[in-house]
KEKELO-813722 format. One line per field, with one value per residue: x, y negated, z of N, C-alpha, C, O, CB in turn; residue in one letter; residue number from 0; chain. Coordinates in nm, 2 decimals, padded with zeros to 4 digits. Glycine has a CB too. Layout:
BEGIN
n.px <- c(X; ...) $
n.py <- c(Y; ...) $
n.pz <- c(Z; ...) $
ca.px <- c(X; ...) $
ca.py <- c(Y; ...) $
ca.pz <- c(Z; ...) $
c.px <- c(X; ...) $
c.py <- c(Y; ...) $
c.pz <- c(Z; ...) $
o.px <- c(X; ...) $
o.py <- c(Y; ...) $
o.pz <- c(Z; ...) $
cb.px <- c(X; ...) $
cb.py <- c(Y; ...) $
cb.pz <- c(Z; ...) $
resn <- c(A; ...) $
resi <- c(NUM; ...) $
chain <- c(A; ...) $
This chain:
BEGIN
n.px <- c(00.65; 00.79; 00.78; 00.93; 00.80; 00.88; 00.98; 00.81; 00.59; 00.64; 00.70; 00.40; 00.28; 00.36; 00.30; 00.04; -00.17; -00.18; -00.35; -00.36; -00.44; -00.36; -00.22; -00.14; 00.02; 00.10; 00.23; 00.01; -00.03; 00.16; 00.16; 00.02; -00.23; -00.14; 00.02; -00.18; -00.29; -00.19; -00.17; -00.48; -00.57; -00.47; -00.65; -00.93; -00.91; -00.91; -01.14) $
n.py <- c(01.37; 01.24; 00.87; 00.73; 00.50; 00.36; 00.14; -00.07; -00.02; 00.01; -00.25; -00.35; -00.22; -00.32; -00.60; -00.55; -00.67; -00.95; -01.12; -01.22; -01.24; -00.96; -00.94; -00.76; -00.66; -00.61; -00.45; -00.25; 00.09; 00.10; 00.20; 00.09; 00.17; 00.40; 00.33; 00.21; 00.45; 00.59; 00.38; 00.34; 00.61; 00.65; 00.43; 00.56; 00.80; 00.66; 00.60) $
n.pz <- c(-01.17; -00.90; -00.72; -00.50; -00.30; -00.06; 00.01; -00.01; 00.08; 00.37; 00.44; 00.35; 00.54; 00.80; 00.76; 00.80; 00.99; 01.03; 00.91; 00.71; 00.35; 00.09; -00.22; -00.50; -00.74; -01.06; -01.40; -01.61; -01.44; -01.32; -01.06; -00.85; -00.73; -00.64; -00.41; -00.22; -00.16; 00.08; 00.28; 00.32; 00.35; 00.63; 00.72; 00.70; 00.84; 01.16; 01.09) $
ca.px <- c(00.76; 00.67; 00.90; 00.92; 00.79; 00.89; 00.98; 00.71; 00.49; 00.67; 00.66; 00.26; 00.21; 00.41; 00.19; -00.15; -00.23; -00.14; -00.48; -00.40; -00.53; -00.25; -00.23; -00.02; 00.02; 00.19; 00.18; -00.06; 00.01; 00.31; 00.17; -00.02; -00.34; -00.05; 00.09; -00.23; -00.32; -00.10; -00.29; -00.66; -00.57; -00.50; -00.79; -01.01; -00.91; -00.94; -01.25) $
ca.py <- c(01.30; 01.17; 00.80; 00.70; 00.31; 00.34; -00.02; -00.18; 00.06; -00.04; -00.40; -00.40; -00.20; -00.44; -00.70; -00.54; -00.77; -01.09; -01.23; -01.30; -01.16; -00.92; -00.88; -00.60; -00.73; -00.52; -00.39; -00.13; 00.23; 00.08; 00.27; -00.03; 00.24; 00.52; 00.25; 00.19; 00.55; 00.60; 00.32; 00.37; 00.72; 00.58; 00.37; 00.65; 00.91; 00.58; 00.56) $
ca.pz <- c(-01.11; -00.75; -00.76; -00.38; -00.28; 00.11; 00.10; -00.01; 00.17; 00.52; 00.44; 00.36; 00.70; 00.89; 00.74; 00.80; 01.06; 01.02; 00.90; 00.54; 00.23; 00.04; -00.34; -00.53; -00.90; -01.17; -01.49; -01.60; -01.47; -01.22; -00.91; -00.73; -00.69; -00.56; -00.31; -00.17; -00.09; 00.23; 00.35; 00.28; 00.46; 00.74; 00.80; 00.71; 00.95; 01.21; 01.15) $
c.px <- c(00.70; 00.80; 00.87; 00.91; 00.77; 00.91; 00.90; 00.63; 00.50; 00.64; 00.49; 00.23; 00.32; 00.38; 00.04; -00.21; -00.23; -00.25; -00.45; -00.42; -00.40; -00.30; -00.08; -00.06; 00.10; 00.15; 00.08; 00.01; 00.15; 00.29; 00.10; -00.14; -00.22; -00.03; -00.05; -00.32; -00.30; -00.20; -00.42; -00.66; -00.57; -00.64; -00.90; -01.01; -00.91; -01.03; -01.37) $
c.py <- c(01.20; 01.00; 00.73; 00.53; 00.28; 00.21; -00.07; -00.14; 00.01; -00.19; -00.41; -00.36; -00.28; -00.51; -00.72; -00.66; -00.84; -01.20; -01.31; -01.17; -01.11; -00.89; -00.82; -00.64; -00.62; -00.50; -00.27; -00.01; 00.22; 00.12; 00.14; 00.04; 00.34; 00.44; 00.22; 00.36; 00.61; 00.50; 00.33; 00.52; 00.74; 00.53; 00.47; 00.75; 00.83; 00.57; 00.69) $
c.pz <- c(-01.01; -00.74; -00.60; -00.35; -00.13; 00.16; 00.11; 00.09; 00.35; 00.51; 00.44; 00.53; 00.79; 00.88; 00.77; 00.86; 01.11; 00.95; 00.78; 00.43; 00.11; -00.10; -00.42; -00.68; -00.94; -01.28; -01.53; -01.58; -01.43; -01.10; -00.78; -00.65; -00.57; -00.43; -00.21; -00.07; 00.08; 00.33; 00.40; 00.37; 00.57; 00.84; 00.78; 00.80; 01.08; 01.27; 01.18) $
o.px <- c(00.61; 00.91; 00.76; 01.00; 00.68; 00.88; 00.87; 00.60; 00.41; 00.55; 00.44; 00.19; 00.31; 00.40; -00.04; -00.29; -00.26; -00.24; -00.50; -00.42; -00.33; -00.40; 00.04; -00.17; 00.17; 00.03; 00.10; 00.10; 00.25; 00.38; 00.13; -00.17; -00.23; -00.06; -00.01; -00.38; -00.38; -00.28; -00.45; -00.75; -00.64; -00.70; -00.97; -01.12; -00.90; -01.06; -01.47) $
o.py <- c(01.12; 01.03; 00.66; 00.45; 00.20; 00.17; -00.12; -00.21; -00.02; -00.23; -00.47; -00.43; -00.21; -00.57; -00.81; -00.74; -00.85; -01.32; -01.42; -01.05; -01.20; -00.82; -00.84; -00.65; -00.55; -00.53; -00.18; 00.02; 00.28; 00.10; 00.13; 00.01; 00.35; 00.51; 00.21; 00.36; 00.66; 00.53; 00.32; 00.53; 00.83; 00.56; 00.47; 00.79; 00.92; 00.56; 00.67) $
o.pz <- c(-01.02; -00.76; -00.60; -00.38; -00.08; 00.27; 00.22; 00.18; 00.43; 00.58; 00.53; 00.62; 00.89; 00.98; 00.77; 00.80; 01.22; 00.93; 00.76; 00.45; 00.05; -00.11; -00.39; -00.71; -00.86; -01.29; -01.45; -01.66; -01.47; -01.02; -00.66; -00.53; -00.45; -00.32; -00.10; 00.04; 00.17; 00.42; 00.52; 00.46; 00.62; 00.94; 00.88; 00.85; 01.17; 01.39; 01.24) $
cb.px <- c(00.84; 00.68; 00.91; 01.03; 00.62; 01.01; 01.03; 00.63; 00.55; 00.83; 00.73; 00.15; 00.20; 00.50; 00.19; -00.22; -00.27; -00.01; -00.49; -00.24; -00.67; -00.18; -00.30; -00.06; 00.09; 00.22; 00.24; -00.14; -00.01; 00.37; 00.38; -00.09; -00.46; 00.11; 00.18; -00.27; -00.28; 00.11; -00.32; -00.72; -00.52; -00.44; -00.86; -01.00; -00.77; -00.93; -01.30) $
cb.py <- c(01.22; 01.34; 00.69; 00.78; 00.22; 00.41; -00.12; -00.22; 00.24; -00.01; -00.49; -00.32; 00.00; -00.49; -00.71; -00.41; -00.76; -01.10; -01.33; -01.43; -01.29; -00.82; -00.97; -00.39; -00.92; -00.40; -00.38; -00.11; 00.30; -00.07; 00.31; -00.19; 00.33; 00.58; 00.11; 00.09; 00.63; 00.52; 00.25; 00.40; 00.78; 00.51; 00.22; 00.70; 01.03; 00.52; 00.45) $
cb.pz <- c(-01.22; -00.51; -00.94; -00.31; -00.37; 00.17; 00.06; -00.13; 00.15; 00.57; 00.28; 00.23; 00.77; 00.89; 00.62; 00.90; 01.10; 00.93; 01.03; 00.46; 00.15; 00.11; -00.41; -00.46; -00.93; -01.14; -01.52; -01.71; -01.62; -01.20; -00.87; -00.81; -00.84; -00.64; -00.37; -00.25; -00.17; 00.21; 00.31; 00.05; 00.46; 00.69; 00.72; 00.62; 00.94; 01.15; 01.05) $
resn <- c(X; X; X; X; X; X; X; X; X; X; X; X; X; X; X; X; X; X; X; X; X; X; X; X; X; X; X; X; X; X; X; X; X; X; X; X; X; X; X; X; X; X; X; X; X; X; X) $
resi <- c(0; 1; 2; 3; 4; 5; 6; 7; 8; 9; 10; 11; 12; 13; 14; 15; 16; 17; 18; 19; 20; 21; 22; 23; 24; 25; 26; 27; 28; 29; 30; 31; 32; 33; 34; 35; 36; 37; 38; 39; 40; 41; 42; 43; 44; 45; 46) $
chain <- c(A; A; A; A; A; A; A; A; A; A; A; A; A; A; A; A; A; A; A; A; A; A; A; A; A; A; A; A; A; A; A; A; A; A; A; A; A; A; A; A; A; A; A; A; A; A; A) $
Protein backbone atom coordinates (compact mmCIF):
# COMPACT_ATOMS: atom_id res chain seq x y z
CA UNK A 1 0.00 0.00 0.00
CA UNK A 2 1.75 3.14 -1.55
CA UNK A 3 -0.20 6.16 0.94
CA UNK A 4 0.62 9.50 -1.09
CA UNK A 5 2.45 12.66 1.16
CA UNK A 6 2.28 15.34 -1.89
CA UNK A 7 1.71 17.90 0.65
CA UNK A 8 4.23 17.77 2.79
CA UNK A 9 6.51 16.80 0.06
CA UNK A 10 5.68 20.24 -1.81
CA UNK A 11 5.89 22.22 1.34
CA UNK A 12 9.58 20.78 2.21
CA UNK A 13 10.68 21.57 -1.55
CA UNK A 14 9.32 25.00 -1.33
CA UNK A 15 11.36 25.33 1.82
CA UNK A 16 14.67 23.91 0.56
CA UNK A 17 16.29 27.04 0.45
CA UNK A 18 15.59 29.23 2.96
CA UNK A 19 18.69 28.65 5.04
CA UNK A 20 17.24 26.87 8.01
CA UNK A 21 17.62 23.54 9.27
CA UNK A 22 14.31 21.14 8.68
CA UNK A 23 13.20 18.33 10.93
CA UNK A 24 10.47 15.55 10.16
CA UNK A 25 9.42 14.03 13.64
CA UNK A 26 6.96 11.08 13.83
CA UNK A 27 6.27 7.96 15.12
CA UNK A 28 8.12 4.81 14.31
CA UNK A 29 7.38 3.40 10.73
CA UNK A 30 5.18 6.78 9.84
CA UNK A 31 7.08 7.28 6.42
CA UNK A 32 9.57 10.15 7.49
CA UNK A 33 12.58 7.91 5.61
CA UNK A 34 9.80 7.40 2.39
CA UNK A 35 9.21 11.30 2.43
CA UNK A 36 12.66 12.01 2.20
CA UNK A 37 13.42 9.75 -0.81
CA UNK A 38 11.92 12.10 -3.65
CA UNK A 39 14.33 14.51 -2.26
CA UNK A 40 17.73 12.86 -1.77
CA UNK A 41 16.93 11.78 -5.63
CA UNK A 42 16.94 14.82 -6.62
CA UNK A 43 20.13 16.09 -5.24
CA UNK A 44 21.75 13.02 -6.45
CA UNK A 45 21.16 13.05 -10.07
CA UNK A 46 22.28 17.08 -9.49
CA UNK A 47 25.17 16.13 -8.64
Amino acid sequence: MDTKRDIYLNRLISRKNNGLIKIITGIRRCGKSYLLDPISMTISIRL
